[in-house]
DSSP file (Angstrom, degrees, kcal/mol; ACC not computed):
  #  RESIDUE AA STRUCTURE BP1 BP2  ACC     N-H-->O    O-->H-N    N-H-->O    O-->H-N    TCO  KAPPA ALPHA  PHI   PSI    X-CA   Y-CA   Z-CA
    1    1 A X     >        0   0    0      0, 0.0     4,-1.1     0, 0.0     3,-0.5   0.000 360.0 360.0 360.0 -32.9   47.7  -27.8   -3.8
    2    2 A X  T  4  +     0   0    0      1,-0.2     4,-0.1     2,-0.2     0, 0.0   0.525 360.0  52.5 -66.0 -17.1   45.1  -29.6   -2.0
    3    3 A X  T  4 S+     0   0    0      2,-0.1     3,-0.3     1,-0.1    -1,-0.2   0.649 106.4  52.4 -71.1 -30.9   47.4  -32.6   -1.2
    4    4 A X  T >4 S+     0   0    0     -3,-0.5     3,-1.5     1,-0.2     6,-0.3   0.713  95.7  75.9-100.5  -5.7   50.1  -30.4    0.3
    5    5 A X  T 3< S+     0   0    0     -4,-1.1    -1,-0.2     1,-0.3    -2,-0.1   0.620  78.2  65.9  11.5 -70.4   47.5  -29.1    2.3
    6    6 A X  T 3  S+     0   0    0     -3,-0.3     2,-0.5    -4,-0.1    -1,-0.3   0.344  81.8  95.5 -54.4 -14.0   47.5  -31.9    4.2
    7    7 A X  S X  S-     0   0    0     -3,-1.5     3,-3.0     1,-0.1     4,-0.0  -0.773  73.9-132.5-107.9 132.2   51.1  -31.1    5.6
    8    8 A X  G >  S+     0   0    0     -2,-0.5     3,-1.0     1,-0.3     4,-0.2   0.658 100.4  70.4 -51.9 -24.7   51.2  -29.1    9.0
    9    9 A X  G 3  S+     0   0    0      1,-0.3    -1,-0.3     2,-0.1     3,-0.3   0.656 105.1  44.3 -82.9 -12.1   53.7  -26.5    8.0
   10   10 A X  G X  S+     0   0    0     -3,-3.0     3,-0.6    -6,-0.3    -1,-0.3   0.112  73.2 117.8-112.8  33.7   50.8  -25.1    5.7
   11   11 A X  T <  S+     0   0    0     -3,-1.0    25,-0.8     1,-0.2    24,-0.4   0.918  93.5  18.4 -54.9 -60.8   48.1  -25.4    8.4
   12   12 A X  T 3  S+     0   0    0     -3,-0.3    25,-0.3    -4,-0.2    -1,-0.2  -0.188  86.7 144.6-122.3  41.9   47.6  -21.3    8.2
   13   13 A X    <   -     0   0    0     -3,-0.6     2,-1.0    23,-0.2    -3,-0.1  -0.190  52.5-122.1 -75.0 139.0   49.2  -20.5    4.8
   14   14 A X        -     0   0    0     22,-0.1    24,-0.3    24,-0.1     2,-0.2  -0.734  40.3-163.7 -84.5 110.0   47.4  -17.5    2.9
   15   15 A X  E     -a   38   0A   0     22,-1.7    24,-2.0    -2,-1.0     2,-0.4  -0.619  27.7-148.7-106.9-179.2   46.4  -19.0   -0.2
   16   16 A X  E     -a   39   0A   0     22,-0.3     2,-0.8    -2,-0.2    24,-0.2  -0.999  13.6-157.8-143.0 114.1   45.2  -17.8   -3.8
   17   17 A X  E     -a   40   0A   0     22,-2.7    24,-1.8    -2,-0.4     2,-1.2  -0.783   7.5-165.2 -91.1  81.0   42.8  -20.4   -5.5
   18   18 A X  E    S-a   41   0A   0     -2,-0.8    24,-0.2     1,-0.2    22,-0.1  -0.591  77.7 -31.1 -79.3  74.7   43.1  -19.6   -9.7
   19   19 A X  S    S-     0   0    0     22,-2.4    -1,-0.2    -2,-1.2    23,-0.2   0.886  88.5-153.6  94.5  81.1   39.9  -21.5  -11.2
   20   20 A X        -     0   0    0     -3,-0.3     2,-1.5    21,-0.3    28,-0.2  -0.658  19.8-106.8 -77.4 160.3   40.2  -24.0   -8.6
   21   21 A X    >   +     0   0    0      1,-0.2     3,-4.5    -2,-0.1     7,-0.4  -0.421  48.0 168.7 -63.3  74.5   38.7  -27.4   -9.6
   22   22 A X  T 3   +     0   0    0     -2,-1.5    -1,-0.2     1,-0.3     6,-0.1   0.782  68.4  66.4 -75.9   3.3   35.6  -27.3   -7.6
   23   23 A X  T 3  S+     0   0    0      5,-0.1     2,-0.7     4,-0.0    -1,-0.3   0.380  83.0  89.9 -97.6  17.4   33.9  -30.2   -9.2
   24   24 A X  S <> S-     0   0    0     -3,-4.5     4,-2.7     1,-0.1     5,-0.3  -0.772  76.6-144.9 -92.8 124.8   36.9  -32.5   -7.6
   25   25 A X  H  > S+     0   0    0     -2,-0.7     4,-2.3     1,-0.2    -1,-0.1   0.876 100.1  53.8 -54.8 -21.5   35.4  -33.5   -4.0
   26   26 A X  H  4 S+     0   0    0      2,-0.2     4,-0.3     3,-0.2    -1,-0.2   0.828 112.4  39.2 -83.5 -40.2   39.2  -33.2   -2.7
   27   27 A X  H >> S+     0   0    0     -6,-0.3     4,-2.0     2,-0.2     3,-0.8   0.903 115.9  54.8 -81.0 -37.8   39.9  -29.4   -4.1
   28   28 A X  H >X S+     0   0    0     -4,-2.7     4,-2.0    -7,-0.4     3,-0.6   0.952 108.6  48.0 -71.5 -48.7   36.2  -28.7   -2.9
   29   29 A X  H 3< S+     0   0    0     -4,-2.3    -1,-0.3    -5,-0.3    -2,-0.2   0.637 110.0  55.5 -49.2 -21.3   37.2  -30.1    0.9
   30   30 A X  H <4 S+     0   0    0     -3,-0.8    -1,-0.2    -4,-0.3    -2,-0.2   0.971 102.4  56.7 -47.3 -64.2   40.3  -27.9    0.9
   31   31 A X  H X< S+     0   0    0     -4,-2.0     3,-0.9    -3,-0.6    -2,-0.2   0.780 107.9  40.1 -19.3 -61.7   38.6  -25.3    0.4
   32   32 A X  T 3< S+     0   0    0     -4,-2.0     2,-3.0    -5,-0.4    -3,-0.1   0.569 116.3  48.0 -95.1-106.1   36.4  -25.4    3.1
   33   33 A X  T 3   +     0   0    0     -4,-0.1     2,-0.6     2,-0.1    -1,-0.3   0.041  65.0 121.1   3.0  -0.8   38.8  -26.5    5.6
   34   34 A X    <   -     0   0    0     -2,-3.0   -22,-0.1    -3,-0.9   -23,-0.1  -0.875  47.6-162.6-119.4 116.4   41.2  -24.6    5.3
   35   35 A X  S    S+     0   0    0     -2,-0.6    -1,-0.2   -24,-0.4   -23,-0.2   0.725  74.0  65.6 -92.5 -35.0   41.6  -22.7    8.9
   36   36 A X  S    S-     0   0    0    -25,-0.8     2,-0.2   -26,-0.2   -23,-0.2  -0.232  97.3 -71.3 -86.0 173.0   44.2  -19.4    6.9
   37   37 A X        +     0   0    0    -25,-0.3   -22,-1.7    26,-0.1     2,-0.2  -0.452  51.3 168.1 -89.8 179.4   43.1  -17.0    4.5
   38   38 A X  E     -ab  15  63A   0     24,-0.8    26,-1.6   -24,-0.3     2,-0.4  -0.913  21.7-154.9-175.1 106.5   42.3  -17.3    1.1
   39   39 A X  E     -ab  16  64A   0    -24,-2.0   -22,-2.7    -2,-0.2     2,-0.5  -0.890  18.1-140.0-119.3 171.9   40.8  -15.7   -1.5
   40   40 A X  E     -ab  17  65A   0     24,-0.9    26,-1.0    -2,-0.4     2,-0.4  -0.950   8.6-165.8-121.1  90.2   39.2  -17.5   -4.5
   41   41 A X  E     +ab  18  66A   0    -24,-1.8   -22,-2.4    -2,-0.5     2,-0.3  -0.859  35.9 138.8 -86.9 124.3   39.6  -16.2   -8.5
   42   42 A X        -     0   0    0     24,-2.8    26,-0.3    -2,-0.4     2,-0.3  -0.935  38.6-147.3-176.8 154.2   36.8  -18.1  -10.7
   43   43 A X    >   -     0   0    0     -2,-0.3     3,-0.7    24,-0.3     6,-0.3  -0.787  24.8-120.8-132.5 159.7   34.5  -17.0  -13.5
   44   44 A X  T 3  S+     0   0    0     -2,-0.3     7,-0.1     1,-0.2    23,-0.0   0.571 106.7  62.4 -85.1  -2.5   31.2  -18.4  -14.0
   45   45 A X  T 3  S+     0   0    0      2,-0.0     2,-0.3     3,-0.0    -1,-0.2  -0.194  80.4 122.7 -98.4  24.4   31.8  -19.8  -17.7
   46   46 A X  S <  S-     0   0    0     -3,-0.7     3,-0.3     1,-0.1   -27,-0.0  -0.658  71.2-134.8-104.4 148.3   34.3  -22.0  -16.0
   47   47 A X  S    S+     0   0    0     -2,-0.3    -1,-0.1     1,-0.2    -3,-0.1   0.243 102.7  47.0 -98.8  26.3   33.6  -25.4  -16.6
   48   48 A X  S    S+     0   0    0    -28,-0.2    -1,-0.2   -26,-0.0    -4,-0.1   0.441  80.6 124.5-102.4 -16.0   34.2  -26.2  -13.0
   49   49 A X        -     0   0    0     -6,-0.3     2,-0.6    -3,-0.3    -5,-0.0  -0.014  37.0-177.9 -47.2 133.8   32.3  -23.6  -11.7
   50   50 A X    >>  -     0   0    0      1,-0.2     3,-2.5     2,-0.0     4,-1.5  -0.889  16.7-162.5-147.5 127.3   29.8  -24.8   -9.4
   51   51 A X  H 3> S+     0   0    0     -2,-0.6     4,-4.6     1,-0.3    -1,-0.2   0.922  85.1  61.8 -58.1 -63.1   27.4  -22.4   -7.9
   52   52 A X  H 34 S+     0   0    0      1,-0.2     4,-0.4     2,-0.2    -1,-0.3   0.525 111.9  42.2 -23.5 -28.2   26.0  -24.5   -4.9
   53   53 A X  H <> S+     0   0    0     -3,-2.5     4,-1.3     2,-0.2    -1,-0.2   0.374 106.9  59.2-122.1   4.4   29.7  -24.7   -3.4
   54   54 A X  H >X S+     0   0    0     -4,-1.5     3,-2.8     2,-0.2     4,-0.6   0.734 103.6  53.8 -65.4 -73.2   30.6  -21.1   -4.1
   55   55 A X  H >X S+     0   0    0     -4,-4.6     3,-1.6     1,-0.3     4,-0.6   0.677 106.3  52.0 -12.5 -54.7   27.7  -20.4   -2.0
   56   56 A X  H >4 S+     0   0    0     -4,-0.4     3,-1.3     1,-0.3    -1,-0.3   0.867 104.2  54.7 -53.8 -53.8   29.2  -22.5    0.7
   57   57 A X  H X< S+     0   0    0     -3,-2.8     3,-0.7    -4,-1.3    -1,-0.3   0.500  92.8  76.7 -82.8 -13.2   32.6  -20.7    0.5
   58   58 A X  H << S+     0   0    0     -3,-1.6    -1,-0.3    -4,-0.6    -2,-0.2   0.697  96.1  44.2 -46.7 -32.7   30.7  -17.2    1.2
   59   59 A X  T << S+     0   0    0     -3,-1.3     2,-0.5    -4,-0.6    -1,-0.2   0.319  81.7 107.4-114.6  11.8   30.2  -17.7    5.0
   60   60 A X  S X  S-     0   0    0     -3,-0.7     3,-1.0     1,-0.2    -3,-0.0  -0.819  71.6-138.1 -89.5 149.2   33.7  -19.1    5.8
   61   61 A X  T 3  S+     0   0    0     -2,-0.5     2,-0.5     1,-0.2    -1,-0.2   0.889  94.0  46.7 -46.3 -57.3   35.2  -16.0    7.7
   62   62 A X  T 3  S+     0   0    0    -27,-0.1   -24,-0.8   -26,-0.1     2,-0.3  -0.332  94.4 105.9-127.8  45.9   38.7  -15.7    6.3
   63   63 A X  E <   -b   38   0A   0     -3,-1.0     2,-0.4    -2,-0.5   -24,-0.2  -0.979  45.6-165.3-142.5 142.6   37.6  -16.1    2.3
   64   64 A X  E     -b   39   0A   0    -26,-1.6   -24,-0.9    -2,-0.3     2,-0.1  -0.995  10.1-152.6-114.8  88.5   37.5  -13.7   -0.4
   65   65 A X  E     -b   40   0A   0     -2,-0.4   -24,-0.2   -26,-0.2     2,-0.2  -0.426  16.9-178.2 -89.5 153.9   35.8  -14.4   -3.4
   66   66 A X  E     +b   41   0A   0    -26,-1.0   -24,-2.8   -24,-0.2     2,-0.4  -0.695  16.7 163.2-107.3  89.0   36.3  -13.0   -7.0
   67   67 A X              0   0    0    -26,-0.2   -24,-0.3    -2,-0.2   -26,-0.1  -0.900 360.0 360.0-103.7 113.5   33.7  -14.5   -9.5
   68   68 A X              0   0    0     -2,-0.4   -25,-0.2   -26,-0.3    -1,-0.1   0.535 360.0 360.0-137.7 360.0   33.4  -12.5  -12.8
């Protein structure tokens, strides 16, 4: 999802993140870039989980988190 991303027609797309891979530098830069809303599903036993860029994704505006 972080590839098509890239493509204008999904510029302000709502998205749903399931586990995303956050230890890929590419998924993590989606992530944060990504100008529509979004919310986020990830658990903390996930073996991508990475705390430091949750954090990060708490103070963009128009993202939602669910970590349990």
């Amino acid at each position: 999802m972080a590839s098509e991303l890239t493509r204008n027609v999904f510029h302000d797309a709502k998205l749903v993140w399931l586990t995303p891979l956050l230890k890929r530098d590419d998924m993590y830069e989606a992530i944060q870039s990504h100008k529509g809303k979004q919310l986020i599903l990830m658990g903390t036993a996930d073996q991508h989980y990475v705390l430091e860029r949750i954090q990060h994704f708490e103070q963009l505006a128009l993202t939602e988190l669910e970590i349990v």
